[in-house]
N, C-alpha and C positions, 0 to 999 in steps of 0.2 A: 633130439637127445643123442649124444655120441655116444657110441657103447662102449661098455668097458673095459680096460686093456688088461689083454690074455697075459697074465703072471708068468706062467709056465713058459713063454714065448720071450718075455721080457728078462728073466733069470738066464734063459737057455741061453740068447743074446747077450749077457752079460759075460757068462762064461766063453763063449766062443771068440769073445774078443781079449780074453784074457785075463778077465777082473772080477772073477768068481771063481773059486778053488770049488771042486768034486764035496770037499766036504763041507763049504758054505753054504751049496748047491742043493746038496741032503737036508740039510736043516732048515732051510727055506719052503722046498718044497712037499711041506706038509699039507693036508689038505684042510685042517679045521685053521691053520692062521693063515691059508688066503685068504677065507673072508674079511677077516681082521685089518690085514692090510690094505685091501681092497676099499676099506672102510673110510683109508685116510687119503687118499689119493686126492682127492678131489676135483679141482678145476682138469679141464679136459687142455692137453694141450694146443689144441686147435684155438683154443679162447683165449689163450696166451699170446700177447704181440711182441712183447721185449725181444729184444735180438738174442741176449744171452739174461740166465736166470739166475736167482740165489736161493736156496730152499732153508728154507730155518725152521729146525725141528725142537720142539721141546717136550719134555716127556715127568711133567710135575708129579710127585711123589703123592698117593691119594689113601695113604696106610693109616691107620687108627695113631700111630704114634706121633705124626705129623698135630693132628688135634690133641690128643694129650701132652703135648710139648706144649702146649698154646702157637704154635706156627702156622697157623691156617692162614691167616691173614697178612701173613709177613711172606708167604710162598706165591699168594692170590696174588702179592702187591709188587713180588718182586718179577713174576712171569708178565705181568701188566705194564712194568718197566721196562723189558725189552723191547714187544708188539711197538710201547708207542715210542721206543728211540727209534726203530727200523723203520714206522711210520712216516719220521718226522726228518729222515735222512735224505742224504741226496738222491741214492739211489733206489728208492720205495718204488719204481716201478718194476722193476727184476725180480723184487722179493717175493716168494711165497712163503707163505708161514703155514704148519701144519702144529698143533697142540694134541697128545696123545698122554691121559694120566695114565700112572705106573699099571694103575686094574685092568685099562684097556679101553676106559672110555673117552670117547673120539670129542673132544671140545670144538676145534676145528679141523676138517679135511683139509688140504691143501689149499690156498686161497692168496687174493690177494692180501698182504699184510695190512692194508688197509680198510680192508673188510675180517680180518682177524676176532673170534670173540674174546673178549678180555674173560677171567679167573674174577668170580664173587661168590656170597654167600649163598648164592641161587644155582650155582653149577659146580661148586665143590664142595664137597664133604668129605673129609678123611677118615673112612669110618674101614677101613678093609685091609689086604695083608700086603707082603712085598714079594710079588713075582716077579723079581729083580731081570734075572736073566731070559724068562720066557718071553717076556714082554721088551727086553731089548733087541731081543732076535725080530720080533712083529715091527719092533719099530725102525731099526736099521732095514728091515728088508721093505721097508715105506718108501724111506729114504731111495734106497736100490732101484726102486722100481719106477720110481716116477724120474729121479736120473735117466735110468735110462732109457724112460720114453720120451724124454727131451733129446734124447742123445740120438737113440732112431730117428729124429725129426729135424738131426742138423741144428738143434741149440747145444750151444755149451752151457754144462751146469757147474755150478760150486756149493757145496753144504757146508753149514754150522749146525751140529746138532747138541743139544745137554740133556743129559739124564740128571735126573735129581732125586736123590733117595735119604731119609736117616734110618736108613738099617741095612743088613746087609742081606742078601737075598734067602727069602723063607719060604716060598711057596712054589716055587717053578716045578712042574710038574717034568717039561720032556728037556729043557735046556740045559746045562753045566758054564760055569766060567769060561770055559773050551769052547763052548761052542759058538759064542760072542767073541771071542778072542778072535777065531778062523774070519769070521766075517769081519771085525775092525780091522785085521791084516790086510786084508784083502781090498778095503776101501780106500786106506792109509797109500795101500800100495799105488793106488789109480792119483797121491797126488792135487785130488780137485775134492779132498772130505775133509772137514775137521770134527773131529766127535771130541766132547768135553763133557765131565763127569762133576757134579756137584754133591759130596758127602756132607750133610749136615748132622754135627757131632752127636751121636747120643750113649755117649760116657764109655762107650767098648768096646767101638768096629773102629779095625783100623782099615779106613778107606782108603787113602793111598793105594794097599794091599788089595783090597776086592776091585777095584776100578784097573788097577796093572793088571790082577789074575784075568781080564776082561780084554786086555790089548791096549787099555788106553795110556795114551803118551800121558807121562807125570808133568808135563809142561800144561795141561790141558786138565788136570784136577784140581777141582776146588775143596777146598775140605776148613769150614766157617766152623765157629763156636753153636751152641744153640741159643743165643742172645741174637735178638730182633733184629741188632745193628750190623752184629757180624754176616746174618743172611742178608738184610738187603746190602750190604757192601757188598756181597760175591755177587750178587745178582748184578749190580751197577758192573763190576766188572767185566763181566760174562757179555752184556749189553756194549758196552763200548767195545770190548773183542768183535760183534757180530760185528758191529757197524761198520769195524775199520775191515773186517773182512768181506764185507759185500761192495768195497769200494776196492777190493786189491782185484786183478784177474790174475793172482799166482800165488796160490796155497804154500808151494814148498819155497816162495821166498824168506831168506834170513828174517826181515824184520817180522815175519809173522809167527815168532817163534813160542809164543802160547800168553797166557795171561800174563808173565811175568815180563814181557816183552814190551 
């Protein structure tokens, strides 16, 4: 059993190389969300053979309003649409896939995509609230951290990661919009991240608005009706973006210039 890689070492590294600002750096290293993060990490890079990697994060919205909308099954169906086009791609042996709901609980740790658990009526339930932004600080600093123990190790990595929420953040206890922002700057900056934001409409946040107050490129927001069709069409979207992303080696080329692209 490989032991688990030291956070504090892997953030400090991150920063020393230039790709973590002092203030990403603070809000990272709290001590109650390493466990958290620690939580998703999964596969040990040692167990990894690919030459270079693609990490695909999704972060499925698990809030009481999701089931009240009746979208449980259309969010199950549309995360499940990703896993298996990234499955069934050419490049499924590079990918790891990591699934993290908005509450915090861990569907899969980092893994092969092909060993990925799919979104059903036995592993989610949207019964809970919208820690919008503390939980994307947990979850980009997933992201962060498993980069860059690929990176100490001489692989090259690239991320796809999406948030999905219908509402705008209610419960974050230590985070602020700011404080997401500092960190998607700072990943954006490194060039090899694409973070994507999917709002799903519910009649009064304008998401555009909380997903930019957040850092995220508007090329890179989704923002669907609450009909069945218009969620799984961004989801199809979002999926064909992964795909054609885990086949580029270069994020900041023109043609990958967001959904619309």
């Amino acid at each position: 059993m490989s032991q688990a890689p030291d956070l504090n070492s892997l953030f400090q590294s991150a920063q020393a190389e230039g790709l973590l600002s002092s203030t990403s750096l603070q809000a990272l290293n709290v001590i109650d969300i390493g466990a958290q993060i620690q939580a998703g990490l999964g596969v040990a890079v040692d167990d990894v053979t690919s030459s270079e990697v693609v990490l695909v994060t999704l972060m499925p919205d698990d809030s009481g309003s999701i089931d009240f909308s009746g979208n449980a099954a259309v969010v199950s169906a549309g995360h499940n649409t990703v896993i298996d086009a990234l499955a069934n791609c050419s490049q499924r042996d590079n990918i790891l896939c990591h699934t993290r709901y908005l509450n915090g609980f861990v569907l899969s740790p980092y893994c092969p995509v092909t060993q990925a658990t799919l979104m059903s009526s036995r592993n989610y339930n949207p019964n809970k609230g919208t820690p919008l932004y503390d939980q994307t600080v947990v979850l980009l600093g997933t992201v962060l951290a498993k980069t860059q123990e690929f990176a100490d190790n001489g692989v090259p990595v690239r991320t796809v990661t999406l948030i999905i929420t219908d509402g705008a953040d209610e419960h974050s206890q230590r985070s602020t919009a700011q404080t997401v922002k500092s960190i998607v700057q700072d990943m954006l900056m490194a060039e090899n991240h694409i973070i994507a934001a999917m709002g799903i409409d519910d009649g009064s946040t304008n998401f555009r608005q909380v997903f930019q107050d957040m850092g995220i490129r508007d090329q890179w927001i989704l923002t669907p009706g609450n009909g069945q069709k218009e969620i799984r069409k961004a989801f199809e979207v979002f999926s064909q973006s992964a795909v054609r992303l885990s086949q580029s080696t270069n994020f900041s080329h023109p043609g990958l210039g967001g959904f619309g692209a």
